[in-house]
C-alpha positions in Angstrom: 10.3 -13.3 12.0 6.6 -12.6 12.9 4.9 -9.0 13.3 6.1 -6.9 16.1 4.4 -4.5 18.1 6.1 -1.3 19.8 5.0 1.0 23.0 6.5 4.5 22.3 6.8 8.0 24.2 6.4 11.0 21.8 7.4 14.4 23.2 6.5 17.6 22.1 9.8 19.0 23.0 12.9 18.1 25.6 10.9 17.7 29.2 7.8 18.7 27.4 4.4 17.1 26.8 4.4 13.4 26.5 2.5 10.9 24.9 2.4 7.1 25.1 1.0 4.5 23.1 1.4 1.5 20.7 1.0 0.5 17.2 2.3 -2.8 15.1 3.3 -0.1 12.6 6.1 2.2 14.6 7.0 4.6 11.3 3.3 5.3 10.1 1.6 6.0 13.5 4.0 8.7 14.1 3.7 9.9 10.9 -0.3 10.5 11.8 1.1 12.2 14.6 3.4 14.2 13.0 1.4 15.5 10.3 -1.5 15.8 12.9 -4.0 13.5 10.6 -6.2 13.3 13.8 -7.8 15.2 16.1 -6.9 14.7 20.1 -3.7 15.2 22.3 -1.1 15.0 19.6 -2.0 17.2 17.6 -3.2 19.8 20.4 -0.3 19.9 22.0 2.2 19.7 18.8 3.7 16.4 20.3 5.8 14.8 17.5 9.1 13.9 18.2 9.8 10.2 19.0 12.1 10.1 22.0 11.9 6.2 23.1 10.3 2.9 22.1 10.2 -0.6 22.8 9.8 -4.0 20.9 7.3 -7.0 21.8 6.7 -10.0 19.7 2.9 -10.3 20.8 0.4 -7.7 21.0 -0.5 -8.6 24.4 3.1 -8.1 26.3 3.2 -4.9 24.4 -0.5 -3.6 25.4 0.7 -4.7 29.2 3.7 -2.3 28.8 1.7 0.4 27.8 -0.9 0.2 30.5 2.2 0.1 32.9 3.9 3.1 31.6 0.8 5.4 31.2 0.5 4.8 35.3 4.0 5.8 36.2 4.9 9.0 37.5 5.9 11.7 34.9 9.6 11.5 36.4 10.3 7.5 35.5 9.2 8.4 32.1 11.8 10.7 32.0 14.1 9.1 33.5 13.3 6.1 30.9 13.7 8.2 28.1 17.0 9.8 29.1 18.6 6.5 30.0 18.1 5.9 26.4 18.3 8.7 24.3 19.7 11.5 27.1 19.5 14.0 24.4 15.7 13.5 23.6 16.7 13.0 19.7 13.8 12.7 17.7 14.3 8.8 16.7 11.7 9.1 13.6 14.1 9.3 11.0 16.2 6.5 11.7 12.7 4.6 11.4 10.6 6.3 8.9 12.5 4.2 6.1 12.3 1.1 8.0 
């Protein structure tokens, strides 16, 4: 199995702020959010809690997905997210020990 890259939504709380973006290292790019390590929307808006993500086997198909997702209208996104996980659970832990 090769490295995998994943486009995930972060949400500061249920219908709150959102967040896209995407990382070949799911658990520890959330962490950084989580424990704010860096300066910029995350962290100024407290958003923390992983609500949905998405797997790619190149880094290319994945950055694509991102692009597209950043452009649709706050409503898909939610929609996306609640066809998912309708309860907007934070996902992190059953990933951190991944």
């Amino acid at each position: 199995m090769g490295p995998q890259y994943f486009v995930y939504i972060l949400a500061s709380r249920k219908y709150g702020a959102l967040y896209i973006g995407v990382t070949s290292d799911l658990a520890g790019r959330v962490y950084i959010h989580r424990e704010e390590l860096v300066p910029g929307h995350t962290s100024r808006y407290h958003i923390h809690h992983l609500v949905y993500f998405e797997i790619f086997e190149d880094a290319e198909n994945a950055i694509l997905r991102e692009k597209r997702l950043k452009k649709w209208r706050r409503a898909w996104k939610i929609a996306l997210i609640e066809t998912a996980n309708p309860r907007w659970v934070d996902l992190y832990p059953t990933i951190a020990g991944a």
